[in-house]
One Martini backbone bead per residue (centre of mass of N, CA, C, O) as a GRO file, in nm:
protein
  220
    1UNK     BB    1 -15.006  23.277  10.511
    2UNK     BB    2 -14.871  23.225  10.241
    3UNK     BB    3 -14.751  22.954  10.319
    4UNK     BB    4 -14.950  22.783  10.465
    5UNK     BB    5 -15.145  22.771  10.174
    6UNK     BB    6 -14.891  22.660   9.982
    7UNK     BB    7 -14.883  22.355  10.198
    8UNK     BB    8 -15.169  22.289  10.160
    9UNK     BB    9 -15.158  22.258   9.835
   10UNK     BB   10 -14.945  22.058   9.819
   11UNK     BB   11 -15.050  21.844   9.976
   12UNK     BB   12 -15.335  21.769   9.824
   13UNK     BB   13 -15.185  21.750   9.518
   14UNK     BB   14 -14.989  21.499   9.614
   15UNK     BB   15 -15.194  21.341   9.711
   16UNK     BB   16 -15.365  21.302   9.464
   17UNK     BB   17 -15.146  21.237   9.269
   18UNK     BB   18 -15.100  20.931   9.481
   19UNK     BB   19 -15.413  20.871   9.548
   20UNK     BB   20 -15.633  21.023   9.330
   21UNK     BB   21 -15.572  21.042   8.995
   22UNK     BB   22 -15.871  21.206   8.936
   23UNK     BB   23 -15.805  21.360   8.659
   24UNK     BB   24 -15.505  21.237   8.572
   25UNK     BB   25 -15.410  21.490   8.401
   26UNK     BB   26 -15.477  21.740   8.612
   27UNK     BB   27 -15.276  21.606   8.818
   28UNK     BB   28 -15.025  21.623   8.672
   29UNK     BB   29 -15.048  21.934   8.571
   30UNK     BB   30 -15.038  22.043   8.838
   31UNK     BB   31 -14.799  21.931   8.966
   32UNK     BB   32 -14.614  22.077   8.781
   33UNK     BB   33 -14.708  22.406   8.818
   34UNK     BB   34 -14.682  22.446   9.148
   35UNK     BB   35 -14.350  22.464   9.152
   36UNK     BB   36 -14.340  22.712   8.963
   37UNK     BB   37 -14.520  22.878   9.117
   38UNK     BB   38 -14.357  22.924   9.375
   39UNK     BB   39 -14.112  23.031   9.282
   40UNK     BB   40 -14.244  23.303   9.197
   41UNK     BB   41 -14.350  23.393   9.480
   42UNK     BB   42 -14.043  23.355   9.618
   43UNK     BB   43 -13.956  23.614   9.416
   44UNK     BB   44 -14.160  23.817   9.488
   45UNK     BB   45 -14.070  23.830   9.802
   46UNK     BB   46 -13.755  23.885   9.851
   47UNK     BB   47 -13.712  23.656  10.110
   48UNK     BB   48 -14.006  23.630  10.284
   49UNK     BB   49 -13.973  23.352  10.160
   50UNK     BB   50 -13.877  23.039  10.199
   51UNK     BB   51 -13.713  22.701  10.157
   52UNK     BB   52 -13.603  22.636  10.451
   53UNK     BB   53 -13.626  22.435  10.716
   54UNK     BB   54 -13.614  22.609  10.958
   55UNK     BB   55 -13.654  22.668  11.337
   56UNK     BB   56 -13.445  22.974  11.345
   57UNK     BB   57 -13.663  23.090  11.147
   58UNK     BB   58 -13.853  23.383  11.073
   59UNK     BB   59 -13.905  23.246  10.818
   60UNK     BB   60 -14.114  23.146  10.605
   61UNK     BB   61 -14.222  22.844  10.434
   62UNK     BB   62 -14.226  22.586  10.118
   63UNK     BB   63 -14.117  22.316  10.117
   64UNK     BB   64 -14.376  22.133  10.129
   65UNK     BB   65 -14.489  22.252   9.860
   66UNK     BB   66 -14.359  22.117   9.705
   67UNK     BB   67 -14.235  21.861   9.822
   68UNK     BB   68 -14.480  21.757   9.781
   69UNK     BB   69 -14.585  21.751   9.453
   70UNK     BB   70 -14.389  21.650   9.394
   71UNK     BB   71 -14.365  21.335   9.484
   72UNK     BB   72 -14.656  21.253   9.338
   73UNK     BB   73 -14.516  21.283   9.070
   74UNK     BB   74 -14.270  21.100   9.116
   75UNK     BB   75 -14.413  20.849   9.184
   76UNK     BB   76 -14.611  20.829   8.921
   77UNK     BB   77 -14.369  20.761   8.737
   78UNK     BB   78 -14.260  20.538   8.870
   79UNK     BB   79 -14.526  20.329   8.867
   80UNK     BB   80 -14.701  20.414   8.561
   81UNK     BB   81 -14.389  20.354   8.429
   82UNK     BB   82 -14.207  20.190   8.154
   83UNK     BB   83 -13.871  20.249   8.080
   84UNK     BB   84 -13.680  20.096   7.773
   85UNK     BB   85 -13.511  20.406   7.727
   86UNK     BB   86 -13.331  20.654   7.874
   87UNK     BB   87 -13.142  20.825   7.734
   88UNK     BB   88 -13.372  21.093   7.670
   89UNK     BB   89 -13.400  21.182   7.945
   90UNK     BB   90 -13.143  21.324   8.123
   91UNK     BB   91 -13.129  21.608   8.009
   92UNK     BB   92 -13.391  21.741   8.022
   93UNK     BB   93 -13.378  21.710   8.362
   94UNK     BB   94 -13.130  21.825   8.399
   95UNK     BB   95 -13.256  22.120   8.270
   96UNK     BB   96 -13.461  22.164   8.460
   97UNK     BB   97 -13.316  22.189   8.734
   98UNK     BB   98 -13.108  22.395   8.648
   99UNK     BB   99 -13.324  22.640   8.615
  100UNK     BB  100 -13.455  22.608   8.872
  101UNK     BB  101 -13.165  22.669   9.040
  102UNK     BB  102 -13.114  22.945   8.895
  103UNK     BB  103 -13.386  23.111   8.998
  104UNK     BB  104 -13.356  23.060   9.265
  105UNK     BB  105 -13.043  23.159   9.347
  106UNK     BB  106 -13.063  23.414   9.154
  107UNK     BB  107 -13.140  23.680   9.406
  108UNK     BB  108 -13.102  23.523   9.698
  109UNK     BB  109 -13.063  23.563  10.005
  110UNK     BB  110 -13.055  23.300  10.119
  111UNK     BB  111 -12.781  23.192   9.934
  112UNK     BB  112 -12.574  23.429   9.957
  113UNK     BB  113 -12.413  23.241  10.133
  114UNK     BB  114 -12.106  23.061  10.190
  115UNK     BB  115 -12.200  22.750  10.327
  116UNK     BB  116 -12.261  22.448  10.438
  117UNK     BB  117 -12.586  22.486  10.475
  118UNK     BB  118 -12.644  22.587  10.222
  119UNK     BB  119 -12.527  22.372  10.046
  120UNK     BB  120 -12.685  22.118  10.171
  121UNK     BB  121 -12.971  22.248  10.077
  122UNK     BB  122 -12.935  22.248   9.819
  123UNK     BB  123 -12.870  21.966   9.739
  124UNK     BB  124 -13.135  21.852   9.858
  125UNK     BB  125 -13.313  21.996   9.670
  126UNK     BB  126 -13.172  21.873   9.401
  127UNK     BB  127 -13.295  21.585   9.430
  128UNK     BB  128 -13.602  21.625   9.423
  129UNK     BB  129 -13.623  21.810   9.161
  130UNK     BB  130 -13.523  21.569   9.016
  131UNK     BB  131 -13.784  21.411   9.056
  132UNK     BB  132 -13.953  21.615   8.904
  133UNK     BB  133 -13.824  21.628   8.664
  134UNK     BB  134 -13.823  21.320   8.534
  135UNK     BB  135 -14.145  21.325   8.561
  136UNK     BB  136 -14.224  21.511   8.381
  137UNK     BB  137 -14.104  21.384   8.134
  138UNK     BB  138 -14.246  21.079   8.160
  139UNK     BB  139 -14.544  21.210   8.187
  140UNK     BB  140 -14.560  21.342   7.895
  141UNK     BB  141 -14.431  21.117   7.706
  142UNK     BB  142 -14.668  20.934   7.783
  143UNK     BB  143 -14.939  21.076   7.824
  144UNK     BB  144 -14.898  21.207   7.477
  145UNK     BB  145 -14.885  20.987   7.320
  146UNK     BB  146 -14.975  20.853   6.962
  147UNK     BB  147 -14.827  20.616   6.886
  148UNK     BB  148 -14.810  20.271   6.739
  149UNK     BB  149 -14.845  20.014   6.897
  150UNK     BB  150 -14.620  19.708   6.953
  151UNK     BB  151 -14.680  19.362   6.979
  152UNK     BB  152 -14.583  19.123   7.242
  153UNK     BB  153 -14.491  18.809   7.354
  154UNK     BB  154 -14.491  18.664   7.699
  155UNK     BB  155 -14.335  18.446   7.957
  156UNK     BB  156 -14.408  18.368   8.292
  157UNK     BB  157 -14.092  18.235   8.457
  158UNK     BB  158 -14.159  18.470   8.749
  159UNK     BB  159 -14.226  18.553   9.062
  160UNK     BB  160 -14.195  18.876   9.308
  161UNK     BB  161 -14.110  19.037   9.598
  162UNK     BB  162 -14.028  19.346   9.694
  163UNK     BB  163 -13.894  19.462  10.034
  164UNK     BB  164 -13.939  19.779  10.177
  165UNK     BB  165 -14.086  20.017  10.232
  166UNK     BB  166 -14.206  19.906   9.915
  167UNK     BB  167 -14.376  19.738   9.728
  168UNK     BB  168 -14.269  19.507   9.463
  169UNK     BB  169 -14.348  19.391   9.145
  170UNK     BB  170 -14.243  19.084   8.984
  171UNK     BB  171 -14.158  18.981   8.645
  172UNK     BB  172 -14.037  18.732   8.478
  173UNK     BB  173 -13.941  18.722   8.125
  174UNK     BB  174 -13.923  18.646   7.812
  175UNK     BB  175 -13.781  18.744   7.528
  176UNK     BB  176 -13.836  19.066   7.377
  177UNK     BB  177 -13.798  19.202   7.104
  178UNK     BB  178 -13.496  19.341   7.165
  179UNK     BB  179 -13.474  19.122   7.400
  180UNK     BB  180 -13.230  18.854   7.488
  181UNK     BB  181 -13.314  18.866   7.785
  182UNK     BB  182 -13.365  18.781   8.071
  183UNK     BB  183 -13.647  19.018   8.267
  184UNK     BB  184 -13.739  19.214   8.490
  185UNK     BB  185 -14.104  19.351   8.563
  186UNK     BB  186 -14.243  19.563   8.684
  187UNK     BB  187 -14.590  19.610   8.839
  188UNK     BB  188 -14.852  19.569   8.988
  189UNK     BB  189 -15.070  19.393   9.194
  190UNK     BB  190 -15.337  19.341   9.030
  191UNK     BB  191 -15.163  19.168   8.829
  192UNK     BB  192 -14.978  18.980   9.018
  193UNK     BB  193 -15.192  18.828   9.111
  194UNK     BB  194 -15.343  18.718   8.832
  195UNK     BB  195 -15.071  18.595   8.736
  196UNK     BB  196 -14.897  18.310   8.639
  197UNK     BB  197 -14.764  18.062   8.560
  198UNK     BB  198 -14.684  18.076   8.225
  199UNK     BB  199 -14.807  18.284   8.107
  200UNK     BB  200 -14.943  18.522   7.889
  201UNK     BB  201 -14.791  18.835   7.756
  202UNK     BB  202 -14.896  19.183   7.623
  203UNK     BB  203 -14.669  19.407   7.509
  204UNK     BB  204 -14.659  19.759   7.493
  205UNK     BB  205 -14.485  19.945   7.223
  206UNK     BB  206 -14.357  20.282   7.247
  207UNK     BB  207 -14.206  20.611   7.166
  208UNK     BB  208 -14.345  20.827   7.241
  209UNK     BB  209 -14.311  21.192   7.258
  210UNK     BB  210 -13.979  21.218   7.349
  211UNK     BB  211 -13.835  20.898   7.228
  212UNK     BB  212 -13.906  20.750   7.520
  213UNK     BB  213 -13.931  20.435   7.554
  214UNK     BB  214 -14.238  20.237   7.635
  215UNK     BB  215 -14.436  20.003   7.834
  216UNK     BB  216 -14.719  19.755   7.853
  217UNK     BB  217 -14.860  19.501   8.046
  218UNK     BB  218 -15.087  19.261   7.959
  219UNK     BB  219 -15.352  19.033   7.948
  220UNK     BB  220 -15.481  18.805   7.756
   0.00000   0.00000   0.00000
């Protein structure tokens, strides 16, 4: 029952924050705090809660509270903001990650044989949880920005559509701030449709909340 119930709020928290993230703040913050929260209630329940989906298994599972909640997370960061140097992501995401699976794997009897399966679930589940970190950190540093953007002014010498799974829109841009080259820049898509060849776009560039800068293109 307990696991039922943190699966469909894993999965509403996710739709919400992907799909009507309104009010933003509330959307993101509870992204965050709810796989946290899972954490806590599978070491509270001493293995009678499982991480891992298999249908052979009769302990029930909290995969999808987890992964729905990230991915929402996830593709938010994604989406939402243009990160314009890495450099200050890796550590502190890498260090989320390395936290959350040392809290999950350590005195987890799910985890305590050594196999093939067991390492193989271990590796997919830090895969998405580092999307998680990621996004944590992404989405806490430009969500609470406080720094006094720098206004730059660029103009669109193409634009183009990659399609995938997901349709991506970008913008070709004339070298602005310190950037000397030419480069393509994701957009949203009604950003995309309203702006034209050779148009003209002020982009405002931001030092970050935790030094990652990021950038926002809007039109003149």
């Amino acid at each position: 029952k307990t696991a039922k119930i943190l699966n469909w709020i894993g999965g509403i928290i996710g739709s919400w924050t992907l799909f009507f993230p309104n009010p933003y703040e509330y959307a993101i913050i509870t992204s965050i705090i709810f796989p946290l929260a899972c954490l806590l209630i599978l070491k509270y329940h001493h293995g009678l809660i499982r991480i891992d989906e298999r249908k052979d298994s009769a302990y029930p599972s909290i995969f999808w509270a987890i992964f729905s909640s990230s991915m929402g997370l996830c593709l938010r960061g994604l989406l939402d903001y243009e990160i314009f140097d890495y450099s200050n992501v890796w550590i502190p995401s890498i260090l989320i990650l390395f936290v959350y699976l040392a809290i999950l794997c350590v005195g987890n009897k799910e985890f305590s044989r050594n196999d093939n399966k067991i390492n193989f679930s271990i590796i997919g589940f830090a895969l998405f949880i580092y999307g998680y970190s990621y996004s944590t950190v992404v989405t806490l540093n430009c969500m609470y920005d406080k720094s006094e953007p720098k206004i730059y002014n660029a103009t669109i010498l193409d634009k183009h559509v990659s399609s995938g799974k997901t349709k991506t829109y970008y913008l070709k841009l004339t070298p602005w701030g310190s950037l000397k080259e030419i480069e393509d820049v994701s957009v949203s898509q009604d950003l995309y449709d309203r702006l034209k060849y050779n148009d003209k776009v002020n982009i405002y560039f931001m030092n970050g909340r935790f030094e990652i800068p990021w950038f926002e293109i809007v039109e003149q």
